[in-house]
C-alpha positions as CSV (number, residue, x, y, z in Angstrom):
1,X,-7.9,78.2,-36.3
2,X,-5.7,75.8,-33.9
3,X,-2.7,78.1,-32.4
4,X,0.5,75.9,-31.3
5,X,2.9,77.0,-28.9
6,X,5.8,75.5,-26.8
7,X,7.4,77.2,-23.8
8,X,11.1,76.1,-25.3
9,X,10.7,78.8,-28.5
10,X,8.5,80.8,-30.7
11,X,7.4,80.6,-34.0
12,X,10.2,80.8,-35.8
13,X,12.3,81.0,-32.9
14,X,15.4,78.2,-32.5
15,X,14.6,75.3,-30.9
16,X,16.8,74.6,-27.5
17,X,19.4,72.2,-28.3
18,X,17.8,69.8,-25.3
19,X,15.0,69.0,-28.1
20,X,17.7,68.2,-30.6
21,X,20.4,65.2,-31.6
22,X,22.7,66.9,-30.1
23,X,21.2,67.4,-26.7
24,X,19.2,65.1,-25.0
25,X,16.6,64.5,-27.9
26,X,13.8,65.0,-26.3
27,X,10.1,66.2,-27.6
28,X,9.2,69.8,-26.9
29,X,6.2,70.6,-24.5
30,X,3.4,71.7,-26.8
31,X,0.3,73.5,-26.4
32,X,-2.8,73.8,-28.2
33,X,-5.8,76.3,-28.5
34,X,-8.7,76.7,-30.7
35,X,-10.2,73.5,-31.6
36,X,-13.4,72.9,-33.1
37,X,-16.0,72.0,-31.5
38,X,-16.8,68.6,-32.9
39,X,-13.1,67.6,-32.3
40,X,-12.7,63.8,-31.0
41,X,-8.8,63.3,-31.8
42,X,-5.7,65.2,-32.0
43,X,-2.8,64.3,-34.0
44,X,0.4,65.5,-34.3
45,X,3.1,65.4,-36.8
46,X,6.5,66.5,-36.7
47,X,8.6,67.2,-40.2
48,X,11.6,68.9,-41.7
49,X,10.7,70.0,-45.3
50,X,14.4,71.3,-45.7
51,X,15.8,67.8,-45.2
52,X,17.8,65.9,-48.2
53,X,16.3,62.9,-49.8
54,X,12.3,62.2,-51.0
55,X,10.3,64.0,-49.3
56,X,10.1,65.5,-45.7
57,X,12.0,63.5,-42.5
58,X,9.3,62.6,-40.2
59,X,10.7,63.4,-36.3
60,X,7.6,62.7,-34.6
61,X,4.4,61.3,-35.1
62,X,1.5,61.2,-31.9
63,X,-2.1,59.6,-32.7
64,X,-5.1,59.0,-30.6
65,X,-4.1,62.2,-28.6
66,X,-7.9,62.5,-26.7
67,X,-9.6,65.6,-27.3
68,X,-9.5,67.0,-23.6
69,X,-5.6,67.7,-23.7
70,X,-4.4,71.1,-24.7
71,X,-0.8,70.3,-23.9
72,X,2.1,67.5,-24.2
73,X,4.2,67.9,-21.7
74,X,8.2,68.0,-22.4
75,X,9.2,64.5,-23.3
76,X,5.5,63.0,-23.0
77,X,3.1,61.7,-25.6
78,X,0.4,62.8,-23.5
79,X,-1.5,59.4,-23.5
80,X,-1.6,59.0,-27.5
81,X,0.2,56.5,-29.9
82,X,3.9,57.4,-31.1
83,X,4.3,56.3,-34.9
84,X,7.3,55.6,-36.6
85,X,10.0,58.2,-37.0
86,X,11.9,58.2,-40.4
87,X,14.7,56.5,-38.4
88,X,12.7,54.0,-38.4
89,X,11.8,53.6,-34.6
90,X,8.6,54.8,-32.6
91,X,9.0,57.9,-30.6
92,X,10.5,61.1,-30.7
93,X,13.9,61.6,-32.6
94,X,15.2,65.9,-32.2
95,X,16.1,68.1,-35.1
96,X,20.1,67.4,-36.4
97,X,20.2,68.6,-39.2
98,X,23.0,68.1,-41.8
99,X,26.4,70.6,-40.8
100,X,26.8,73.3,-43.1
101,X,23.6,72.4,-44.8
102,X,21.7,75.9,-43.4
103,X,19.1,76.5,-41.5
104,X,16.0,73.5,-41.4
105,X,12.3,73.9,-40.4
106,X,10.6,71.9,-38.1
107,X,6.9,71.5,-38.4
108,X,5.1,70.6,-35.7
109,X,1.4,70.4,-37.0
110,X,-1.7,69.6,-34.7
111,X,-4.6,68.4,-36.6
112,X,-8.4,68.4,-35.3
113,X,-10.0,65.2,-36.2
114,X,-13.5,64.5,-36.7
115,X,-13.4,60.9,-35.5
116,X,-10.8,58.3,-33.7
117,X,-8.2,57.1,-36.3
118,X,-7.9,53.5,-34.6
119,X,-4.2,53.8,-34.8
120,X,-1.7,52.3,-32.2
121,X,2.2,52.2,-31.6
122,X,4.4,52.3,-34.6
123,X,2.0,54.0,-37.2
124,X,3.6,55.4,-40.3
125,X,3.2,58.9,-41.6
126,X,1.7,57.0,-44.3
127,X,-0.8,55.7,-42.7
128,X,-1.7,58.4,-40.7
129,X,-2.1,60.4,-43.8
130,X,-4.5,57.5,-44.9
131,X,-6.8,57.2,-42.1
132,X,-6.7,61.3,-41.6
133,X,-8.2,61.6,-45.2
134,X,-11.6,63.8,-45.2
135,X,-11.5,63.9,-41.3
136,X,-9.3,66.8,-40.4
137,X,-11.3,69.3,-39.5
138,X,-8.6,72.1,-38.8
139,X,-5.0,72.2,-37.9
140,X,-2.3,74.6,-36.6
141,X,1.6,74.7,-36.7
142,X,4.2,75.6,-34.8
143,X,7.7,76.3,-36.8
144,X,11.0,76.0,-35.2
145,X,14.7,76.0,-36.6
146,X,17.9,74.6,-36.2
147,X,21.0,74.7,-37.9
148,X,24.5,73.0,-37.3
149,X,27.3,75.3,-38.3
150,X,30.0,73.2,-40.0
């Protein structure tokens, strides 16, 4: 089983408001342990299940992470591909949540993949999913929260 940590909180912990809207909106530093063995990608995706709307709001999306890093730095993609956030823009975009609208979850999930994706700049979650399809061969998450009193 993949374990994901960041030095900026816990599982379940708050995430810093550096990593959020209202900070300076950039990505946590991540680390990763526990891969398979036959691993050749890592993915990440970043989501907030507790957002209004359809469906979760993509924050983050990094492809063709090679299979030798164990960490993203702070504010680093860490040599992979960043998709298209639900803002509509490539890159990172930090947790800001509605005000008054409780306390969200961010997921930030690292998947093991048994082969390259062949995905560059501005994939969509979408098409991550796609090309990920009967080629993950584990993943981990890290959960953090934030919430914007009103």
């Amino acid at each position: 089983m993949i374990t994901v940590k960041s030095d900026a909180f816990e599982h379940g912990g708050t995430i810093p408001k550096k990593h959020t809207g209202e900070g300076e909106d950039i990505s946590p530093p991540l680390k990763w342990s526990g891969l398979p063995e036959d691993t050749r990608e890592i993915a990440i995706l970043c989501e907030d299940p507790d957002a209004p709307g359809d469906g979760p709001w993509v924050h983050w999306i990094v492809t063709c992470i090679p299979r030798e890093r164990h960490t993203l730095p702070e504010a680093n993609a860490g040599g992979g591909f960043e998709g298209i956030n639900s803002w509509g823009r490539p890159g990172y975009g930090g947790p800001m949540p509605p005000p008054s609208h409780g306390p969200h979850h961010y997921h930030f999930r690292v998947f093991a993949l048994d082969q390259g994706l062949s995905l560059g700049m501005g994939a969509t979650k979408e098409e991550l999913l796609e090309k990920m399809e009967g080629h993950v061969l584990d993943e981990g998450v890290l959960i953090g929260i934030c919430e914007r009193k009103g």
